[in-house]
C-alpha positions as CSV (number, residue, x, y, z in Angstrom):
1,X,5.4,-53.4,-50.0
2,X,2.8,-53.2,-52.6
3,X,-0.3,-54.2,-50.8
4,X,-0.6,-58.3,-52.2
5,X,-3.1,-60.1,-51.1
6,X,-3.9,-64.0,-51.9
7,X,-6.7,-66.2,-51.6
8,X,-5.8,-69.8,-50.2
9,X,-8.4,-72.5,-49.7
10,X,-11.2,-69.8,-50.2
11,X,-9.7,-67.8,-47.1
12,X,-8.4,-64.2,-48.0
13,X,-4.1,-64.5,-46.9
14,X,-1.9,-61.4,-45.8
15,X,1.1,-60.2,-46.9
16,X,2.3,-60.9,-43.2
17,X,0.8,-64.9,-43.4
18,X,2.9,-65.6,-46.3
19,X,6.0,-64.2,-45.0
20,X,5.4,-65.8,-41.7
21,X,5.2,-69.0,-44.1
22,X,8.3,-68.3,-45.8
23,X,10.1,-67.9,-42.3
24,X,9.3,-71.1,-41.5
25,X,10.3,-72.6,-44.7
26,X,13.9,-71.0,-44.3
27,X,14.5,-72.6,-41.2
28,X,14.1,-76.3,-42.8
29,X,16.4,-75.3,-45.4
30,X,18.9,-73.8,-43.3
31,X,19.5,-77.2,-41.8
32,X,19.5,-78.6,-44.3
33,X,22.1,-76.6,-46.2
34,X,23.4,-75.5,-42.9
35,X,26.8,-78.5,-42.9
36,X,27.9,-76.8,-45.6
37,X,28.1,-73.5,-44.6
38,X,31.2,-71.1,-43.9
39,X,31.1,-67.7,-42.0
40,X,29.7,-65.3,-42.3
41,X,26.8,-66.3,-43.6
42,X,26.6,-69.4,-41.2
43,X,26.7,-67.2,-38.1
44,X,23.8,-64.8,-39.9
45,X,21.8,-67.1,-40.4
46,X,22.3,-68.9,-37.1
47,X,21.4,-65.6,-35.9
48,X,18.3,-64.9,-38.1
49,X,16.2,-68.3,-37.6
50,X,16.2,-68.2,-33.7
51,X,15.2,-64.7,-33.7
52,X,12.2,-63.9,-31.8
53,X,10.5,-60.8,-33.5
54,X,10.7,-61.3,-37.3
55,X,10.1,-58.5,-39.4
56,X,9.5,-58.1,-43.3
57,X,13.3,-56.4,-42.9
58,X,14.9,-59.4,-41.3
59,X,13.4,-61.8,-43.6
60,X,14.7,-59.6,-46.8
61,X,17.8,-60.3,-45.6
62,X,17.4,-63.8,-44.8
63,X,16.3,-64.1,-48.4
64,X,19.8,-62.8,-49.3
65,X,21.8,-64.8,-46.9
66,X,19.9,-67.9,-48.2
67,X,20.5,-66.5,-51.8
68,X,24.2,-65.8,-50.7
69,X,24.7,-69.4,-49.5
70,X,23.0,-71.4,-52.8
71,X,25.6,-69.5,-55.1
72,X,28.5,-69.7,-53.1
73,X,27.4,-73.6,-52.7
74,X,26.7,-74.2,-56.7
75,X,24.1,-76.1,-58.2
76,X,26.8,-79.4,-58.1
77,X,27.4,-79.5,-54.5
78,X,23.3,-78.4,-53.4
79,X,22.9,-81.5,-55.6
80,X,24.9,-83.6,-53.5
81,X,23.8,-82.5,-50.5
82,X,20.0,-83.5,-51.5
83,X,21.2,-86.6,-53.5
84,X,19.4,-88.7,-50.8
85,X,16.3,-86.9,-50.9
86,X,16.1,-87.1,-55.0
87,X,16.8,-90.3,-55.5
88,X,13.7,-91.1,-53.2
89,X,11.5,-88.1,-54.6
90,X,11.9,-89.6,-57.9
91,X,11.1,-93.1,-57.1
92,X,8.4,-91.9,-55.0
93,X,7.3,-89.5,-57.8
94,X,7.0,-92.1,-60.6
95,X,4.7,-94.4,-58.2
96,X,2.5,-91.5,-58.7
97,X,3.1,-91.0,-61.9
98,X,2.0,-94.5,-62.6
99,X,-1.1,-94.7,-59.8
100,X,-2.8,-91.5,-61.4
101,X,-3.3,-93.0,-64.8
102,X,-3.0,-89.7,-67.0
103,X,-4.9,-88.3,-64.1
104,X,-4.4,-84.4,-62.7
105,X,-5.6,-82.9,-59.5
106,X,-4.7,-79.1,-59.1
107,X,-3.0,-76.4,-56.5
108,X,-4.3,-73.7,-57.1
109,X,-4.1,-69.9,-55.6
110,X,-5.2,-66.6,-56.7
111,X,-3.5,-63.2,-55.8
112,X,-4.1,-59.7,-56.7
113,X,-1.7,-56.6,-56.9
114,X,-2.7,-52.8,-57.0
115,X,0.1,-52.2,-59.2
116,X,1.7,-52.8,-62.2
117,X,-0.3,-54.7,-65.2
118,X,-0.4,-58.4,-65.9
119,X,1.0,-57.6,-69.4
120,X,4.2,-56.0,-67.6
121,X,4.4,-59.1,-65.2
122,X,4.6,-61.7,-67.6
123,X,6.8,-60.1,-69.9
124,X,9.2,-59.6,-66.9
125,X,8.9,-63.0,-65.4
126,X,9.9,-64.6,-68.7
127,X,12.8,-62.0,-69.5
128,X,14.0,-63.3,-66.0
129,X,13.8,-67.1,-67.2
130,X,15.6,-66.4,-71.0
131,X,18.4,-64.1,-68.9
132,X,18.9,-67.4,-66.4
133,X,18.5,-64.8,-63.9
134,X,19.5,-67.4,-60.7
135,X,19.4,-64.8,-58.5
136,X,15.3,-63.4,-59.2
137,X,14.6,-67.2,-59.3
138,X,16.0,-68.1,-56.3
139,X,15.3,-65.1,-53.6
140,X,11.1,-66.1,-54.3
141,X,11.3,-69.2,-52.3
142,X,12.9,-70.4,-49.2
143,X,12.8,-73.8,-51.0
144,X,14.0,-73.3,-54.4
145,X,17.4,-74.6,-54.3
146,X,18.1,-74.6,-58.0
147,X,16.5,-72.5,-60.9
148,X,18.7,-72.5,-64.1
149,X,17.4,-71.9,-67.7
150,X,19.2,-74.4,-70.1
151,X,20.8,-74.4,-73.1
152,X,17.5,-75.5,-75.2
153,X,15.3,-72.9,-73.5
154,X,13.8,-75.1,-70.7
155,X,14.0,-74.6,-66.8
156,X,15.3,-77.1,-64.4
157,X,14.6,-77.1,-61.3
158,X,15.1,-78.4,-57.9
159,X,12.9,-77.3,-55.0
160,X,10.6,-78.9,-52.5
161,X,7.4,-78.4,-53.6
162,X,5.0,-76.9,-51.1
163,X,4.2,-79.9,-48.1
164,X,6.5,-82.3,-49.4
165,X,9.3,-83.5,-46.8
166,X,11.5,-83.8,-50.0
167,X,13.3,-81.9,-52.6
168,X,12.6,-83.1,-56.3
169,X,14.0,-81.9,-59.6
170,X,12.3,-81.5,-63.4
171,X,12.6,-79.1,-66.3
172,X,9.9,-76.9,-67.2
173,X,8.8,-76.2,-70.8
174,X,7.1,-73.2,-71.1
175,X,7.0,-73.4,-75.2
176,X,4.5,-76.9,-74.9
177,X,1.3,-76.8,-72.8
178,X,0.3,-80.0,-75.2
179,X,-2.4,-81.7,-72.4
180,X,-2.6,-78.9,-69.4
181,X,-5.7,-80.2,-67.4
182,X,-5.3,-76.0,-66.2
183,X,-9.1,-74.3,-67.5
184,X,-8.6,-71.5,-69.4
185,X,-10.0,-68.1,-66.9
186,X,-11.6,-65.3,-68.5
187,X,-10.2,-61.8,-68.5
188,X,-6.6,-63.6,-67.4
189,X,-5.0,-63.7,-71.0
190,X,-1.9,-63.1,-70.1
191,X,-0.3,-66.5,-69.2
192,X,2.9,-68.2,-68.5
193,X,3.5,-72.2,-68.4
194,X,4.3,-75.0,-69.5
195,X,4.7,-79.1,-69.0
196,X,7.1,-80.4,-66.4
197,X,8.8,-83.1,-67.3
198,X,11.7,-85.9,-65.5
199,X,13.3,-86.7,-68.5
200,X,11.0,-88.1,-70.8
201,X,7.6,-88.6,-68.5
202,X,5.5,-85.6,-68.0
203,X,5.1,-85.3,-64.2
204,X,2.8,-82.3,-64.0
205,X,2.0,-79.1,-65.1
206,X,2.4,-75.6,-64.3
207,X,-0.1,-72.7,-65.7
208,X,-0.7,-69.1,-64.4
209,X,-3.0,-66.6,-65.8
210,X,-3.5,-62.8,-65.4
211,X,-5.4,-60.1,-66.3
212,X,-6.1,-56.3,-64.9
213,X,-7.9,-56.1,-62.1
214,X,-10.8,-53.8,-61.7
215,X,-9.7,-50.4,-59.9
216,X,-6.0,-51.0,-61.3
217,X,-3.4,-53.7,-60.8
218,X,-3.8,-56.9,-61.8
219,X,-4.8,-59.8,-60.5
220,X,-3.5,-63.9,-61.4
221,X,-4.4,-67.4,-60.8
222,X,-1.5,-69.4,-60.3
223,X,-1.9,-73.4,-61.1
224,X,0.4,-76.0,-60.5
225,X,-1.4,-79.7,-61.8
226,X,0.2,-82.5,-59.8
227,X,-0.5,-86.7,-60.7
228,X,-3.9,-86.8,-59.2
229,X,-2.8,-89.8,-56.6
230,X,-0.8,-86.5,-54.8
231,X,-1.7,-86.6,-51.0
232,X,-3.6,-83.6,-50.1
233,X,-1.2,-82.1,-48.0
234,X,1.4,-81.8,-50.9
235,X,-1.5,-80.6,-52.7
236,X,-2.1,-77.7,-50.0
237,X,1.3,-76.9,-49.2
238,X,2.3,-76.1,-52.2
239,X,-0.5,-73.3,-52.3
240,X,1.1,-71.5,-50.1
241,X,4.7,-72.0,-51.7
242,X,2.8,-70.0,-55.0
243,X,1.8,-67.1,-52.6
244,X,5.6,-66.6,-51.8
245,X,7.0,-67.4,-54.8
246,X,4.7,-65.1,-57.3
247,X,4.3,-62.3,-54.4
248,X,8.2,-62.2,-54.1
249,X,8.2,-62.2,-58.0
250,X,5.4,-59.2,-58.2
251,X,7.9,-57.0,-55.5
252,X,10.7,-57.9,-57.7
253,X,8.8,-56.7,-60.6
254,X,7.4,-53.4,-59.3
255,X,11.1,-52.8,-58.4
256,X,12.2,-52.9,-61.6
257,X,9.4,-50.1,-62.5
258,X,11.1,-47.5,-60.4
């Protein structure tokens, strides 16, 4: 849509390699939700994920279906559903937690858009997280299964994030950055983030930074500090779940400009 590009493991990423990405990443959690599902949206989705030729199209409206199915399901039930995989997320989240000894090791990928400002991106992003707007936070990611802004200001959240086999919850709060291991870029001052926490322990961090870009548009580094004992391909995958989560956000975004 608006020409985004990202940069993942020092290798330049299309707009078409993401998407391909999130494809993938809506087949594992179509069957996963995929028990609980009633027509239409059952047989749609059947439909979608065993397509052959996927377009940017099909996979808009996959991102609905998906969308479609997560609301109609509730935040109580999707809970249920993954109340298997969270219960061993967390115990395998606090060994480490414990292992990394304060510890932070980073995911980190950089993206650029020709349009729009950083200024305008922020300010929208974090309108859509004081509204609790479900629907903007859910359509970004194949894997975000739960986005809701609570009563005192903070996010929870339950997603699998990037190569992990499991889903895991935390709340995000973006008004205390008190120990982000994120560097501070130059010429990104426009920033959005905060500590992730499970209840009392901090678990991690999340920190994203933009500025304009030269030429017009703006361009971001988006950081996600996990406990440094992390294995690398959670580390890695989770690269590629910021590319489709901030370049779904951006096209969201621009939208909203027209």
């Amino acid at each position: 849509m608006a020409g985004i590009t990202c940069l993942i493991n020092g290798q330049a990423v299309t707009r078409a390699q993401v998407l391909e990405w999130e494809f993938r990443r809506m087949r594992v959690v179509w069957q996963k939700l995929k028990p609980c599902a009633t027509s239409p949206v059952a047989s749609q989705l059947n439909d979608a994920t065993v397509a052959s030729n996927i377009s940017a199209a099909s996979i808009a409206q996959m991102r609905q279906d998906l969308l479609l199915l997560k609301l109609q399901l509730g935040p109580q039930r999707i809970k249920e559903v993954l109340a298997d995989e969270l219960a061993l997320s967390g115990m395998v989240e606090r060994l480490l937690v414990s292992t990394s000894f304060g510890r932070y090791t980073l995911s980190v990928t950089d993206i650029q858009c020709p349009l729009g400002s950083a200024e305008g991106f922020v300010q929208w992003f974090a309108g859509r997280v004081q509204a609790n707007d479900e629907p903007a936070m859910l359509l970004a990611c194949p894997d975000h299964y739960v986005i809701e802004t609570l009563q005192n200001g903070q996010q929870y959240v339950l997603e699998t994030t990037g190569g992990s086999p499991l889903a895991s919850q935390f709340d995000i709060d973006y008004t205390n950055a008190s120990g982000n291991p994120v560097a501070l870029a130059s010429g990104l001052p426009a920033r959005v983030g905060g500590v992730a926490m499970d209840g009392p322990r901090t678990i991690g961090y999340a920190y994203h930074q933009f500025g304009t870009q030269a030429g017009g548009g703006f361009r971001g580094r988006l950081s996600v500090a996990f406990p440094w004992s992390t294995p690398w391909f959670m580390i890695d995958g989770h690269r590629w779940h910021l590319a489709c989560e901030f370049s779904n956000w951006i096209e969201g975004y621009l939208r909203s400009l027209s």
